[in-house]
C-alpha positions as CSV (number, residue, x, y, z in Angstrom):
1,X,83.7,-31.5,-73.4
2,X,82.5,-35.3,-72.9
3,X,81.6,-34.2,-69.1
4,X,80.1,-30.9,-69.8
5,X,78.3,-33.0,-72.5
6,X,77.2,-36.1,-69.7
7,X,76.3,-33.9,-67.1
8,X,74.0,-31.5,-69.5
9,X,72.4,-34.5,-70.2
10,X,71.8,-36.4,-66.8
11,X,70.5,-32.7,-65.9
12,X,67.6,-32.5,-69.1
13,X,67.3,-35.7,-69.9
14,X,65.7,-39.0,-69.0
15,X,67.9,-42.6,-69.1
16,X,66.2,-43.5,-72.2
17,X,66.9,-40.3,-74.0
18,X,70.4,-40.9,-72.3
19,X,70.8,-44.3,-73.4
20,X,70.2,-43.0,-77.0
21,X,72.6,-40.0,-77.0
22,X,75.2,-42.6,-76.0
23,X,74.7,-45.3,-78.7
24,X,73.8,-42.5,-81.3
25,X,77.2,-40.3,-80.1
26,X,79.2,-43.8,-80.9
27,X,78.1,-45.0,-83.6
28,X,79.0,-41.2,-85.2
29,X,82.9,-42.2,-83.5
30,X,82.7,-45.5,-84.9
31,X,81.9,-44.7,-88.2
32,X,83.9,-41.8,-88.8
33,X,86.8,-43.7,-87.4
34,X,86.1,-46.6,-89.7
35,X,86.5,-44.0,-92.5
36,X,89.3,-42.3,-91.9
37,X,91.1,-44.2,-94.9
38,X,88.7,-43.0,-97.3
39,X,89.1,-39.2,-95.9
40,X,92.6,-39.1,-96.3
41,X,92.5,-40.0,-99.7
42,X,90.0,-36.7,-100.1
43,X,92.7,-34.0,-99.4
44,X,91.8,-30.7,-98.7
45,X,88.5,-32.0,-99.6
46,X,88.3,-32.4,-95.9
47,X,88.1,-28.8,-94.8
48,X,84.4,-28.8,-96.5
49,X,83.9,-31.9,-94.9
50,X,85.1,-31.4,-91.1
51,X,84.9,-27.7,-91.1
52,X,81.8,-26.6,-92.9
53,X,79.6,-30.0,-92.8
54,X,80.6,-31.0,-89.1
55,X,80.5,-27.3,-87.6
56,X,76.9,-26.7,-89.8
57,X,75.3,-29.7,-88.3
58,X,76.8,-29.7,-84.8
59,X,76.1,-25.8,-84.8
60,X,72.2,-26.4,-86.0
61,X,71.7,-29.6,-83.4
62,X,72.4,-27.3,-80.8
63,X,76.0,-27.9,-79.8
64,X,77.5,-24.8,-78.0
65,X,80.0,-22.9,-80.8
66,X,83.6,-23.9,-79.0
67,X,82.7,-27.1,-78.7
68,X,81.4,-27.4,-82.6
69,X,84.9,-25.7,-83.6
70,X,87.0,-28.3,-81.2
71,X,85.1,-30.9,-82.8
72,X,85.4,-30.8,-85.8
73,X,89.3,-29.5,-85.8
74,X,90.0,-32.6,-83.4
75,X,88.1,-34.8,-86.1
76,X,90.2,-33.0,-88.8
77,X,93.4,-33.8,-87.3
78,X,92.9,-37.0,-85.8
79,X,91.6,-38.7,-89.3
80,X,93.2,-36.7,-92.0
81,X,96.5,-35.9,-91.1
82,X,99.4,-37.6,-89.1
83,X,99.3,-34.2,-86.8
84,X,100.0,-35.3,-83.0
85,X,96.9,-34.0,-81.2
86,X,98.9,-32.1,-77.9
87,X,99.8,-29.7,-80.9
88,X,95.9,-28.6,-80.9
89,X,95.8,-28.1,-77.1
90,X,99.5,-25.8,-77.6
91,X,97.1,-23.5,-80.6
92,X,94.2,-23.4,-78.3
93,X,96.3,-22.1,-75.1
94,X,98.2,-19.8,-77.3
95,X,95.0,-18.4,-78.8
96,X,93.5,-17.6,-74.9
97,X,97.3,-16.5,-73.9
98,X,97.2,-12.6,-75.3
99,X,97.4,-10.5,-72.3
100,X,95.0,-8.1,-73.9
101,X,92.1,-10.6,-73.8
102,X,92.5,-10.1,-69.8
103,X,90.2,-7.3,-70.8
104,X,87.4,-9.8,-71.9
105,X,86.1,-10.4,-68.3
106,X,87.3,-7.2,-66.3
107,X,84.6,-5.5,-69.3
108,X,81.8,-7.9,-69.2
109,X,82.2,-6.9,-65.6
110,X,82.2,-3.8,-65.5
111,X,78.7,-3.8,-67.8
112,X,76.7,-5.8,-65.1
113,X,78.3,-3.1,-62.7
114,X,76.7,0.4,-64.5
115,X,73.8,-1.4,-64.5
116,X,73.5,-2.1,-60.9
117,X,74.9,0.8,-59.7
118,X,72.3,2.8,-62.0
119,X,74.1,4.7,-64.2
120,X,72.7,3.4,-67.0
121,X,69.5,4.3,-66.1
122,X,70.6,7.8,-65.2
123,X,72.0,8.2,-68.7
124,X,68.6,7.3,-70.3
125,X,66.6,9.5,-67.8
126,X,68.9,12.3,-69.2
127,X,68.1,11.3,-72.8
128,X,64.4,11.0,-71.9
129,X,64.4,14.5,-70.2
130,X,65.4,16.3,-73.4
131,X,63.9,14.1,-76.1
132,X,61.0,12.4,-74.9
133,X,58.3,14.9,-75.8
134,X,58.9,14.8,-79.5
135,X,57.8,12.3,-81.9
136,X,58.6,9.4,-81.9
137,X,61.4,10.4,-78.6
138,X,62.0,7.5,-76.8
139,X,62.8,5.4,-80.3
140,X,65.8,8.1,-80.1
141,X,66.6,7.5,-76.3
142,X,66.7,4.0,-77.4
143,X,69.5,4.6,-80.3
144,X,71.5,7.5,-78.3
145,X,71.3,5.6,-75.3
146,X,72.9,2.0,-76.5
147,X,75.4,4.1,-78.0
148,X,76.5,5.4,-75.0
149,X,76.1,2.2,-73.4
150,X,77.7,0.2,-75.7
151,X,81.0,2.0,-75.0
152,X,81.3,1.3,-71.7
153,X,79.7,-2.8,-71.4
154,X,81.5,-4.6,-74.7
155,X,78.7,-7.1,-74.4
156,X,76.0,-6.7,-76.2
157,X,73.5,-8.6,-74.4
158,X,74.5,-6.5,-71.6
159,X,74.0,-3.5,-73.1
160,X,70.4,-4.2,-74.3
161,X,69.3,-6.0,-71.1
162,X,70.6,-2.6,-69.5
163,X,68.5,-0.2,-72.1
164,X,65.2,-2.6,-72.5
165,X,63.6,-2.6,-69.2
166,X,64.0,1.2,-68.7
167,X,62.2,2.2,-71.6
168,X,60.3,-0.2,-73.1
169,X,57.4,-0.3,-70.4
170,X,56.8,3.4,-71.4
171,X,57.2,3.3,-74.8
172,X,54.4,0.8,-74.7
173,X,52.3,2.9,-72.6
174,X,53.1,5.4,-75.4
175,X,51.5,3.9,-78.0
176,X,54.7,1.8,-79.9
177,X,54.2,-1.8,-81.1
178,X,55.9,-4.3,-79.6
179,X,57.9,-6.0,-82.8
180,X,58.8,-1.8,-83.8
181,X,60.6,-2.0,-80.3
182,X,62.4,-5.3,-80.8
183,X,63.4,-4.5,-84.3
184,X,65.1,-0.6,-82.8
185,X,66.7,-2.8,-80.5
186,X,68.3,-5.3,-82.3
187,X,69.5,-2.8,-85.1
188,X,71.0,-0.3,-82.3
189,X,72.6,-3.6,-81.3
190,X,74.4,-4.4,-84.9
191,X,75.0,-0.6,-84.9
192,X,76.7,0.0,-82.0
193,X,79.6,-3.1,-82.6
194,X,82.0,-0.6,-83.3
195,X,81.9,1.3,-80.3
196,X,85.0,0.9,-77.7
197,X,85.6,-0.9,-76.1
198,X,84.2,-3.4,-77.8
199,X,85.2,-7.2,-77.2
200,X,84.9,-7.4,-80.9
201,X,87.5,-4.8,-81.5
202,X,89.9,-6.0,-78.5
203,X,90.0,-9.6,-80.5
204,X,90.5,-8.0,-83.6
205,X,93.6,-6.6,-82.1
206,X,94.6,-9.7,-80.3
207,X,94.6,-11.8,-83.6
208,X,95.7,-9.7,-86.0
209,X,97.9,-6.9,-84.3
210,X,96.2,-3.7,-85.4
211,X,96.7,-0.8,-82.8
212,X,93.5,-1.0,-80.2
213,X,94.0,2.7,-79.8
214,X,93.4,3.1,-83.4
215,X,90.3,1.0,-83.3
216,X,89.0,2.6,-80.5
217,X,89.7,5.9,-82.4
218,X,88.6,4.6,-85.6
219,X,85.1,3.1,-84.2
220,X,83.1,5.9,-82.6
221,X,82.3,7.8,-86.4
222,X,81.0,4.4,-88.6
223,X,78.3,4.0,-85.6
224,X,77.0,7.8,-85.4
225,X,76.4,7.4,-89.5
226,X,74.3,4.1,-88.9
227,X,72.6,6.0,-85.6
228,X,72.0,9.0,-88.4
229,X,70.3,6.4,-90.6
230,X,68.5,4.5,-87.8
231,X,67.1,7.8,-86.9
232,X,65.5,8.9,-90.5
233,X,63.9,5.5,-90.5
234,X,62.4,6.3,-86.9
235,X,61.4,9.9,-87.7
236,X,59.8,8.4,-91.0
237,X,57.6,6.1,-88.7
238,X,56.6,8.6,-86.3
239,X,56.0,11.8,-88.2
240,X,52.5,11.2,-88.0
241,X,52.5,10.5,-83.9
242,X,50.6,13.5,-82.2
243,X,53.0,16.1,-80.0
244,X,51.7,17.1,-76.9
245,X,50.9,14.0,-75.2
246,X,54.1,14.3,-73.1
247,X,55.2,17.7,-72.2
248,X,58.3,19.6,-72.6
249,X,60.9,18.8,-69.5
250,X,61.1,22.0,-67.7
251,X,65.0,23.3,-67.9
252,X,65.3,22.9,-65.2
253,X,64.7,19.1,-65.2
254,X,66.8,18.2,-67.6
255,X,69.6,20.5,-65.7
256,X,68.7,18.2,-62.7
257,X,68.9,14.8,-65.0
258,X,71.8,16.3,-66.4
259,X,73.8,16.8,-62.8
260,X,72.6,13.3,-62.1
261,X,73.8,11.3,-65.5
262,X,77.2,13.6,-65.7
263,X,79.3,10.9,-63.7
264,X,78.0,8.2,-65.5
265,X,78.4,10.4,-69.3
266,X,81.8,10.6,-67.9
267,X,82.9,7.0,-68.3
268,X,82.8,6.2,-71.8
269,X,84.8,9.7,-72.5
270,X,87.3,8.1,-69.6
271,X,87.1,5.6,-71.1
272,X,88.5,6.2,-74.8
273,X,90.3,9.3,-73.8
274,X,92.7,7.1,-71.3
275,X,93.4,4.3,-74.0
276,X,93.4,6.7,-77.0
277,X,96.0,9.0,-75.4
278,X,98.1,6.0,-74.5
279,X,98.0,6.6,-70.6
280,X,96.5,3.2,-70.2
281,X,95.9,0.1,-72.8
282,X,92.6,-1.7,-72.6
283,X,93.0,-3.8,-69.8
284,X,94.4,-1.4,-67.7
285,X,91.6,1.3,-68.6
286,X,88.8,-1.8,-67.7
287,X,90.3,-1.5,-64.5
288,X,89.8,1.7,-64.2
289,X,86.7,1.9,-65.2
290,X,85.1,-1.1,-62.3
291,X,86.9,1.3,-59.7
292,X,85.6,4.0,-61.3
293,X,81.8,2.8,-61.1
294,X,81.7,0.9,-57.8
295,X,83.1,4.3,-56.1
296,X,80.0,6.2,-58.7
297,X,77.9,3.5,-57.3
298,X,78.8,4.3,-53.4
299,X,78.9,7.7,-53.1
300,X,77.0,9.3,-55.7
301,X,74.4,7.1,-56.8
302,X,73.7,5.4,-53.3
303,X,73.4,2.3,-55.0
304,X,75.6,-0.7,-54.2
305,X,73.9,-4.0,-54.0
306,X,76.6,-6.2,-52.3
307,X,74.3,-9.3,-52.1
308,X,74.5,-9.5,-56.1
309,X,78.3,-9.3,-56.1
310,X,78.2,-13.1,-56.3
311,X,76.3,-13.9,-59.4
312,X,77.8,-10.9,-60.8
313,X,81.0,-12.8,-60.6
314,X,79.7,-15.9,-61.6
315,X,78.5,-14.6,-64.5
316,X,81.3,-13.0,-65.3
317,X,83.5,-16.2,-65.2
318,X,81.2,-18.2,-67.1
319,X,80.8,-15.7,-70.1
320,X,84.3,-14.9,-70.1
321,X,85.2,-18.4,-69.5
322,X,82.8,-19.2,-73.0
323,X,84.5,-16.4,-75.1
324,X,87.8,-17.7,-74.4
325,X,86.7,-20.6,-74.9
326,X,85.5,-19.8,-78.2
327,X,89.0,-18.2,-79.7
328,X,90.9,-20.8,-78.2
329,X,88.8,-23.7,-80.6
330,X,88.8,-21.2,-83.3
331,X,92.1,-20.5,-83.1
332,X,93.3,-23.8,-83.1
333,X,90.8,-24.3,-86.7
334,X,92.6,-21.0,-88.2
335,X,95.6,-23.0,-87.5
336,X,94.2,-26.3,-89.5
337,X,93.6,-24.1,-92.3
338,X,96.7,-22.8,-92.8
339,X,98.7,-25.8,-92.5
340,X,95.7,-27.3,-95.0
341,X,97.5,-24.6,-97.4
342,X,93.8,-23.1,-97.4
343,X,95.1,-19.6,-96.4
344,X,97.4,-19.4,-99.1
345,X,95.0,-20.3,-101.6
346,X,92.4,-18.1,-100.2
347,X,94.8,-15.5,-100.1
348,X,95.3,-15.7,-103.8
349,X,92.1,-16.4,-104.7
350,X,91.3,-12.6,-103.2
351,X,94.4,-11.1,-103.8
352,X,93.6,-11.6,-108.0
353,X,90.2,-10.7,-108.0
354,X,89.2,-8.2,-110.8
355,X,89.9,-4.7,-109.5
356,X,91.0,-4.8,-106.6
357,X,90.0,-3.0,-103.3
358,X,86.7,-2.4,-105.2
359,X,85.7,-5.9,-105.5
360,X,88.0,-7.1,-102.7
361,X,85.3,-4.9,-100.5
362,X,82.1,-5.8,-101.3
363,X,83.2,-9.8,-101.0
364,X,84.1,-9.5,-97.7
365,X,81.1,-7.5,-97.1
366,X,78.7,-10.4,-98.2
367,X,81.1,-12.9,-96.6
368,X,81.0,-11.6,-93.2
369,X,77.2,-11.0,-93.1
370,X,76.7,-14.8,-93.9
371,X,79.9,-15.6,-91.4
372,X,78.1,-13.1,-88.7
373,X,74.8,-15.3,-89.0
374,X,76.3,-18.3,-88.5
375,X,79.3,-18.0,-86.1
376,X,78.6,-14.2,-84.5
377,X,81.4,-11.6,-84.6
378,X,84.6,-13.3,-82.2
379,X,84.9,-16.6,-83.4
380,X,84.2,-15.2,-87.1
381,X,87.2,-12.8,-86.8
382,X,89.7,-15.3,-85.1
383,X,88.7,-17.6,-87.7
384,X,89.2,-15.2,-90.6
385,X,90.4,-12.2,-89.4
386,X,94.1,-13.1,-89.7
387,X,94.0,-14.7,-93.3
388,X,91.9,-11.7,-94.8
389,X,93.4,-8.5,-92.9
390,X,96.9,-9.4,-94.5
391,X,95.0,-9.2,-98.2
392,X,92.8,-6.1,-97.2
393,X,96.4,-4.4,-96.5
394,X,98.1,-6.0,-99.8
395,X,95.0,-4.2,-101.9
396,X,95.8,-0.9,-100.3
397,X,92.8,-0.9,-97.8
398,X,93.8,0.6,-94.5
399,X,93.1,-2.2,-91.4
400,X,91.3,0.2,-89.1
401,X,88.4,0.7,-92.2
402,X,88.9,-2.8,-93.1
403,X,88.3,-3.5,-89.7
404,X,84.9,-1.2,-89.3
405,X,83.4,-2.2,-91.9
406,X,83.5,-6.1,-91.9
407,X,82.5,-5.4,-87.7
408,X,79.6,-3.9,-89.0
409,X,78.7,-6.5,-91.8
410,X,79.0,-9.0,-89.4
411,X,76.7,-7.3,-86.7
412,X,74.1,-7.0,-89.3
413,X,74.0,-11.0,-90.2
414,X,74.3,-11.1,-86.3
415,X,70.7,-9.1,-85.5
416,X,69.4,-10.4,-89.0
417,X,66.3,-12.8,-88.9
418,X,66.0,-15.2,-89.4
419,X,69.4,-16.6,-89.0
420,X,70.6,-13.8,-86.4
421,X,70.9,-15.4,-83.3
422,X,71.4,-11.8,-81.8
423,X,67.8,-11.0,-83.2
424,X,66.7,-13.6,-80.9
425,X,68.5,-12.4,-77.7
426,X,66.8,-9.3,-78.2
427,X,63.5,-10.6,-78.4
428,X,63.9,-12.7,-74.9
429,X,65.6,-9.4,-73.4
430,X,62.0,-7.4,-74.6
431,X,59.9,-10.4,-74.0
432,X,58.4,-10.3,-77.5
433,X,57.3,-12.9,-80.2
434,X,60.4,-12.9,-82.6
435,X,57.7,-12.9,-85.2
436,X,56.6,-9.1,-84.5
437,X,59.9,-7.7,-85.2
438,X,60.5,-9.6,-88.6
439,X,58.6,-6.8,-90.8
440,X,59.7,-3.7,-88.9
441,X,62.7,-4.7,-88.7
442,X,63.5,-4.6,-92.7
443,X,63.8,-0.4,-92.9
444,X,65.9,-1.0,-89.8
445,X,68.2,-3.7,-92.0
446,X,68.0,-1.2,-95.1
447,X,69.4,1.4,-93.3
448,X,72.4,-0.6,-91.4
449,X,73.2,-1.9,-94.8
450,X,73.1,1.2,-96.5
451,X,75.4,2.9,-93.6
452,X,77.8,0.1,-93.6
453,X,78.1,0.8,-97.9
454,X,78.7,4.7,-96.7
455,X,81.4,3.5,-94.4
456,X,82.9,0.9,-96.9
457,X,82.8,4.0,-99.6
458,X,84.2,7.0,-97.5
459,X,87.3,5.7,-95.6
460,X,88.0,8.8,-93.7
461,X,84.8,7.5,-91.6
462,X,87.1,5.5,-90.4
463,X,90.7,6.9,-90.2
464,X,89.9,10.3,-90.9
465,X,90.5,10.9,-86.7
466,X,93.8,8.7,-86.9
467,X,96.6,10.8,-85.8
């Protein structure tokens, strides 16, 4: 961390500013170090001090999220407790040790591959072909088409920096407002979380043991009643757009577009079919899937850059490298907590609240928004997932709907502004002011949230394909 941190700074930074970061960075050391008397006489009044006050203001000066939850656990354990510190390097390597998280990379791999190989873009040229010349059409290419994106990339910048160049030149041409398009974007983006094969649900198996072919299952339902919703909200903004100006695709043109998209349509289905049906697990059927597209890419689509190979990789290892990462620290703070005796009191704390699963429900639901905002949906779950799961099964919710909807409660405080650093992502990806998406994007928000209540509500959304 210290190099990363040195060598960030030589690169930005001038030897003044340098100089400064130095003597500022320890004077912080000295001075917590001088008070580590006084902190051990706090108790657990340490976790608010460490792990909300030093992860809050590391997190809003700009520290990168592994680093802020290393920090502040080494801090933890170094001044408060008589811990030896190898034991926080043994948590962290046993949090990035789950063979299924081998998936992480092979899948943020395999998005930057459909997307230069062009089968993303054949998918939405299909969508386009069928539903373009209605009202308000390409806002529905923009919802159907993350959703079928979004199960076959796991990343979710991926997935909108593969949908947002393809459409959003025409749909400006068309007539639609910049901040309209952001705000679609961002809420397709907290919409589709629960597609497979979702990082988000491959951690949530990693750290709490809930069946990934369930989750898989369990995940494709909860996002077609949010893409329900997110369409009545765009058909209730375009009713008034005139018809005609684009014609009706010929049938035979969408036939064509059809023919063309059908091995890339194929993949998602491959994709859940193979892990679903047990022939494969998840890291096997990612695989499966990068063979699958770079032989799509060869001989059907005739698109194959091997020049980009490289950064592709590159890329790759440095995301994947930053997730793991990320559930290695937080892993190592779930572990502080539950030897601060935290878990246990949390766990009673929501075990005895007033009636049950109904209340139990609707806490974690305002919990996870706020957590989504401010730590996004991996480290949020490794963090929280395995104290609150346990009590979500103890209340007699089932852990595949528990899972959906806190996923989906935490990809709303994810794309929320103004804390929503997703939101944010989106804008860079469509090249637009963050500040012309903040009204449109409130119908958007109201629909997401009142999906995620249907979800929470009706649990056979969730399990009601379980076998």
């Amino acid at each position: 961390m210290a190099v990363f941190a040195l060598l960030r700074l030589a690169k930005v930074g001038s030897p003044k500013l340098l100089a400064l970061a130095l003597g500022a960075v320890a004077g912080l050391v000295v001075l917590f170090w001088l008070g580590a008397p006084m902190f051990r006489q706090l108790g657990n009044l340490n976790l608010l001090v460490f792990f909300v006050g030093v992860v809050a203001a590391t997190v809003f000066a700009g520290v990168p999220i592994a680093f802020a939850f290393g920090l502040a656990v080494f801090g933890y354990l170094a001044l408060t407790t008589q811990t030896p510190l190898m034991v926080l390097v043994g948590r962290m390597d046993e949090g990035m040790s789950h063979l299924i998280l081998l998936a992480v990379p092979l899948f943020v791999f395999l998005g930057l591959l459909i997307e230069m190989t062009g089968m993303a873009r054949a998918m939405v040229a299909f969508l386009a072909s069928m539903l373009g010349h209605v009202s308000g059409g390409l806002h529905y290419v923009l919802v159907a088409g993350m959703y079928l994106v979004s199960g076959i990339s796991g990343s979710k910048a991926a997935d909108m920096a593969a949908i947002a160049p393809v459409l959003f030149p025409e749909m400006k041409q068309r007539g639609a407002k910049p901040g309209d398009l952001v705000a679609l974007l961002s809420a397709t983006g907290a919409q589709t979380e629960t597609i497979p094969p979702s990082l988000v649900l491959i951690t949530i198996g990693s750290v709490t043991g809930v069946s990934i072919a369930a989750l898989f299952t369990g995940g494709l339902l909860p996002a077609i009643v949010l893409a329900i919703l997110l369409c009545l909200v765009v058909w209730r903004r375009n009713r008034s757009e005139q018809r005609g100006l684009v014609p009706r695709a010929a049938k035979r043109e969408i036939g064509r577009t059809f023919l063309v998209a059908l091995p890339a349509l194929a993949l998602p289905f491959l994709i859940r079919t193979v892990v679903v049906e047990g022939v494969a697990t998840a890291t096997e059927v990612s695989t499966i899937g990068i063979a699958y597209s770079a032989l799509a890419g060869l001989l059907i689509y005739r698109r194959f850059d091997w020049a980009a190979l490289r950064p592709m990789l590159v890329y790759t290892a440095s995301l994947s490298g930053s997730i793991l990462l990320i559930i290695g620290t937080a892993t190592g703070m779930a572990w502080g907590l539950t030897q601060s005796g935290f878990s246990r009191s949390l766990a009673a704390v929501m075990t005895g609240l007033p009636g049950g699963a109904i209340t139990f429900m609707p806490v974690s639901v305002t919990a996870f928004i706020v957590l989504g905002s401010v730590l996004e949906g991996i480290p949020a779950i490794v963090l929280f997932g395995p104290l609150l799961f346990p009590i979500a099964r103890a209340v007699g919710i089932h852990e595949v709907h528990y899972a959906m909807v806190v996923i989906l409660a935490m990809g709303i405080g994810l794309f929320a502004p103004p804390f929503g650093v997703g939101y944010y992502t989106a804008c860079a990806i469509g090249r637009v002011d963050p500040a012309e998406g903040m009204r449109p994007i409130l119908g958007y928000m109201l629909a997401l949230m009142t999906g995620t209540i249907l979800v929470a509500a009706v649990p056979w959304i969730s399990i009601g394909f379980l076998k």
